[in-house]
C-alpha positions in Angstrom: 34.4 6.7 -4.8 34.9 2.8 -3.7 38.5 2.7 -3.2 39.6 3.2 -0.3 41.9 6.0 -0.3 43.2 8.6 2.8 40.5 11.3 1.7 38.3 12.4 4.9 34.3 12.6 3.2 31.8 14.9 4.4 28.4 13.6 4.6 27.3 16.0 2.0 30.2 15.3 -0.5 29.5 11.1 0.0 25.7 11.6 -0.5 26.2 14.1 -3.7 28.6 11.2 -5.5 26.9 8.2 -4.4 23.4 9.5 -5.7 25.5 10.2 -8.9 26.6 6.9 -9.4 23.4 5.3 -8.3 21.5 7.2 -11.1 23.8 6.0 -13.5 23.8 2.5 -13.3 20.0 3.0 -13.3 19.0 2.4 -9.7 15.0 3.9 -8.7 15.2 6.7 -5.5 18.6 7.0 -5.5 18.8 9.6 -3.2 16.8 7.3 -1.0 18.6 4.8 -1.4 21.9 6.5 -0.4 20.0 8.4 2.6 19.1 5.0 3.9 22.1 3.4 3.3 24.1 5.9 4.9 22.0 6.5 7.8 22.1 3.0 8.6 26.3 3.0 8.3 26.4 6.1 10.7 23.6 5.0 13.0 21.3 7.7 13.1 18.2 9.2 11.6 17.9 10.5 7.9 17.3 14.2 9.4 20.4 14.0 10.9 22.2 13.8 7.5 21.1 17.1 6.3 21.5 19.0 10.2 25.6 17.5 10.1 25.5 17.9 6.2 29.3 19.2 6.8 30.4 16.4 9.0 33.5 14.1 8.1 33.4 10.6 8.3 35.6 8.6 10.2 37.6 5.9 8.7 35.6 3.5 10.3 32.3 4.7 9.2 33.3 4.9 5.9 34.3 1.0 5.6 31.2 0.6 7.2 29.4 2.7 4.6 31.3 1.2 1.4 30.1 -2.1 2.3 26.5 -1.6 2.5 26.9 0.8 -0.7 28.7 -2.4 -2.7 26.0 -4.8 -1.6 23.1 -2.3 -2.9 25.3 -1.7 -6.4 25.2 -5.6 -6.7 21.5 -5.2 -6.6 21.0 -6.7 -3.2 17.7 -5.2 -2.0 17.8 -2.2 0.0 15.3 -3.6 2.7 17.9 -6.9 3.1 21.0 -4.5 3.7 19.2 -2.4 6.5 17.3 -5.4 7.8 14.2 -3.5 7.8 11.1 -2.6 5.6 8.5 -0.2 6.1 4.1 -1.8 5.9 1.5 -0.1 6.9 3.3 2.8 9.1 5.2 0.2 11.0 8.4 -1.2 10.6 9.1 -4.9 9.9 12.4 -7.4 10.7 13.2 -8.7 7.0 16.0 -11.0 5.5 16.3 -13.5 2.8 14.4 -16.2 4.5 11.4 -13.8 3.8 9.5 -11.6 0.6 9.4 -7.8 1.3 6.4 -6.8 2.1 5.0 -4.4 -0.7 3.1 -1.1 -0.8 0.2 -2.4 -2.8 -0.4 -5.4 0.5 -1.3 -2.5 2.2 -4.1 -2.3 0.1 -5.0 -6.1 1.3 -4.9 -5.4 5.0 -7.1 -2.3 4.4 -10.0 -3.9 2.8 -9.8 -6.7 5.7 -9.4 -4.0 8.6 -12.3 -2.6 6.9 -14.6 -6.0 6.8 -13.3 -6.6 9.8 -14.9 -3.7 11.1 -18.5 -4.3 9.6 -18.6 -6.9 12.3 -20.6 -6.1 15.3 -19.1 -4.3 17.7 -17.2 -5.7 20.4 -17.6 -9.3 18.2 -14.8 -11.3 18.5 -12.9 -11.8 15.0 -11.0 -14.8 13.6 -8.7 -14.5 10.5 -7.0 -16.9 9.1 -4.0 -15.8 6.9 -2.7 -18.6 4.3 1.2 -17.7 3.5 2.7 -15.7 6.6 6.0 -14.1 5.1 7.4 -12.0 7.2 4.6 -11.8 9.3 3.8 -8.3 7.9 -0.6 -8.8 7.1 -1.1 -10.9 10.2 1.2 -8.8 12.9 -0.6 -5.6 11.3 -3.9 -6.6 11.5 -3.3 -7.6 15.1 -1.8 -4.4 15.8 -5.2 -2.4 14.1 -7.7 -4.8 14.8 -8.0 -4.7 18.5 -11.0 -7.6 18.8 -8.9 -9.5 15.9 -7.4 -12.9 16.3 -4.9 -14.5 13.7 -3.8 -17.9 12.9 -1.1 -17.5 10.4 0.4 -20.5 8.4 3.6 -21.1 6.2 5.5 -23.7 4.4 8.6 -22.4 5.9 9.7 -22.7 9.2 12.5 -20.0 8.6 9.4 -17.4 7.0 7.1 -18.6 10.7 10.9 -17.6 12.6 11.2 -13.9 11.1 7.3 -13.4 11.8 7.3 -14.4 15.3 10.0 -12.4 16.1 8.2 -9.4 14.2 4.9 -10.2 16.6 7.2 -10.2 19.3 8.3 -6.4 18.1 5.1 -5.3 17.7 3.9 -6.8 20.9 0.6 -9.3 19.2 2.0 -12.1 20.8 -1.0 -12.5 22.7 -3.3 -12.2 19.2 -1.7 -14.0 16.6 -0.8 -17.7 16.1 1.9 -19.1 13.8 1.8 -22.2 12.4 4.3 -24.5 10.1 1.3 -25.9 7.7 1.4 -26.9 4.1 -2.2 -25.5 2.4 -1.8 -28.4 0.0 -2.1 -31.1 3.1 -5.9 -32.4 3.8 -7.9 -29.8 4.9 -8.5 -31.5 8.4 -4.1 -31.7 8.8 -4.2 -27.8 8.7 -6.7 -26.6 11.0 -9.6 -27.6 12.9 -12.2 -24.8 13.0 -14.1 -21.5 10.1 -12.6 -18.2 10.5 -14.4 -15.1 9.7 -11.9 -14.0 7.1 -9.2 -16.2 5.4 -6.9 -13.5 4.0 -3.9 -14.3 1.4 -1.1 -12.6 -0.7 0.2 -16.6 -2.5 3.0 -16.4 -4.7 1.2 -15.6 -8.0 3.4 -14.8 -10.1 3.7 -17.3 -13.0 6.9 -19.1 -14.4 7.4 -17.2 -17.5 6.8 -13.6 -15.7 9.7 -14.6 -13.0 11.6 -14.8 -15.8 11.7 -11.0 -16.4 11.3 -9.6 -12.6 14.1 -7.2 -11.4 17.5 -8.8 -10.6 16.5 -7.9 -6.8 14.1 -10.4 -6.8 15.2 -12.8 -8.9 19.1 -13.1 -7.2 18.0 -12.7 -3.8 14.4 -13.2 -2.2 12.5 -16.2 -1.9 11.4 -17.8 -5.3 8.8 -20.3 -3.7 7.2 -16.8 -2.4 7.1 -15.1 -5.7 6.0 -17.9 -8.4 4.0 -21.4 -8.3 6.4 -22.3 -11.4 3.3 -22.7 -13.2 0.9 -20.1 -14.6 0.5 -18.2 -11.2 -3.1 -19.4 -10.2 -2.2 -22.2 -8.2 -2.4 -21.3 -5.0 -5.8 -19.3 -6.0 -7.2 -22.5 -7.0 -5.9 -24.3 -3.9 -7.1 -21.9 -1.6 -10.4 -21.6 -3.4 -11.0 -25.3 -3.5 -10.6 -24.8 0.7 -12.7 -21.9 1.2 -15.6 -23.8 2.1 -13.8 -25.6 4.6 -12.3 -22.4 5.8 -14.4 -19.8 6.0 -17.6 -20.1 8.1 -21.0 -18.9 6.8 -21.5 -15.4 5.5 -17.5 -15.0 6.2 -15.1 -13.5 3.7 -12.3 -14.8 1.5 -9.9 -11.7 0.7 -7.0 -12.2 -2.0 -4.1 -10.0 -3.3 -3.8 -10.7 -7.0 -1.2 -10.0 -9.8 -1.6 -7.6 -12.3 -4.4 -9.3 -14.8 -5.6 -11.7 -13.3 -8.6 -9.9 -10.5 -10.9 -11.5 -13.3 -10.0 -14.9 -13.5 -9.5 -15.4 -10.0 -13.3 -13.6 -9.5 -14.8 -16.0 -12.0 -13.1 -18.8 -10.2 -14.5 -17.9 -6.8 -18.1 -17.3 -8.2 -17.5 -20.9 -9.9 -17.0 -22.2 -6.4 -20.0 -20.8 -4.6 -18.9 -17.4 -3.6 -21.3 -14.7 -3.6 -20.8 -10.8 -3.4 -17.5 -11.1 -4.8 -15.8 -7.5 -5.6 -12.7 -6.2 -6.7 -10.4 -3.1 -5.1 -8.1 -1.3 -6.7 -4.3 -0.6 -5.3 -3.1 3.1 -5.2 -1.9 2.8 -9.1 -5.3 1.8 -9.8 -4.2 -2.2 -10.2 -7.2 -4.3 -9.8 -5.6 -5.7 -6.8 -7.8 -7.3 -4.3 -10.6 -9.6 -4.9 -13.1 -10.2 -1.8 -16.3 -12.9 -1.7 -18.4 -14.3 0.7 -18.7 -17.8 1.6 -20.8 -20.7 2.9 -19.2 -23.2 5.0 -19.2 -27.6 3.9 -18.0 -30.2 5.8 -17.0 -32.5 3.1 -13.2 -33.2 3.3 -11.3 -31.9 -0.5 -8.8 -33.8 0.5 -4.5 -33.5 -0.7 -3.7 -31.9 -3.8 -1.1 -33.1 -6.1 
């Protein structure tokens, strides 16, 4: 089906083959996968496939379409090739400078949209988010959270470039900060005031799990945004350690955790003073959020080595 030959394709015979040959080297939502792909190539909605199912493909289209289709067979993510991934009903800018957001974040932004509105009405709302990616937790809470808001900080200046320019999208340019900061820097080097919620999705996957992660991940997004290269509690204990120093009184700390380790990471936040700490589960009933409440310090934790 690759070569490229002097056979005119109809949408409907390039969609029934490519499916094929996606299901047989294993690929997940093929059909998906080739509706995307194709759409994208032809520029035009997935609807449209099926209502010009009979249409022929140009030569040019088809190169076009070829391309995108041998990128995706050499496991290239499917959100990289379009230059587009879907969070929380909106659609975000990605590349490989950034992690694809996931379903189960969504689960994240909806437990903080949801403390965020068990504040008094009309009461302004400051949320801090540690680890801005592609921007997808800090632009959507802006965009749901009208009284909201958020400083966002990242290691990566080219991670803080793909977010502002997803703010900009979304039009929260006005409500959300972005800031190149390293969360292992003194506390008083990353910000200089308590936020009502800190909110973070770290890397927390461990060193031996990246190990056995799809070959999307692993080839071609971000490894400092999928693993500590440790035992994937780092950044929990980091961020933990800085709660205090973070979060103002009575505020919330609100974490997205890997599978197995809600526990750990609750103990660890009840070891450091956090009270009313309780865990949510994803969709796939994951323990995957764990939320506490916090009292503010003013003593100074200092670097982290």
């Amino acid at each position: 089906m690759l070569q490229q030959d002097t056979r005119i394709w109809t949408i409907r015979e390039l969609m029934k083959v490519s499916i094929d040959l996606l299901q047989k080297k294993g690929f997940e939502e093929a059909r998906l996968n080739v509706e995307l792909l194709l759409a994208h190539a032809l520029k035009c909605q997935r609807i449209q496939l099926y209502t010009g199912f009979d249409k022929p493909l140009t030569r040019h289209e088809m190169r076009e379409f070829r391309t995108l289709f041998e990128r995706r067979l050499n496991r290239e993510p499917l959100q990289y090739i379009i230059g587009s991934a879907g969070f929380m009903g909106l659609h975000f800018r990605v590349d490989p400078r950034v992690l694809i957001p996931r379903p189960e974040t969504e689960t994240l932004v909806e437990q903080t949209m949801l403390l965020c509105n068990a504040a008094p009405e009309g009461k302004p709302i400051s949320i801090l988010e540690i680890g801005t990616g592609s921007g997808n937790i800090a632009v959507a809470l802006a965009k749901f959270v009208k009284n909201a808001f958020v400083v966002s900080i990242d290691v990566s200046p080219q991670a803080i470039e793909v977010a502002e320019l997803n703010a900009k999208v979304h039009e929260v340019t006005d409500r959300v900060e972005f800031r190149v900061l390293d969360v292992y820097e003194p506390v008083d080097q990353i910000l200089l005031k308590r936020f009502d919620i800190v909110v973070s999705n770290p890397p927390y996957t461990s060193a031996d799990e990246w190990e056995s992660l799809q070959l999307e991940v692993r080839k071609y997004e971000p490894r400092s945004a999928t693993t500590d290269g440790k035992d994937g509690l780092e950044f929990f204990r980091r961020i933990i350690e800085l709660g205090p120093y973070l979060v103002s009184d009575g505020g919330s700390l609100a974490f997205e955790v890997g599978f197995g380790q809600a526990d750990r990471v609750r103990r660890m936040m009840s070891e450091s003073g956090f009270f009313n700490i309780y865990v949510v589960p994803d969709l796939q009933n994951v323990p995957r959020v764990v939320i506490g409440s916090g009292r503010s310090t003013t003593r100074n934790p200092g670097p982290v080595n």
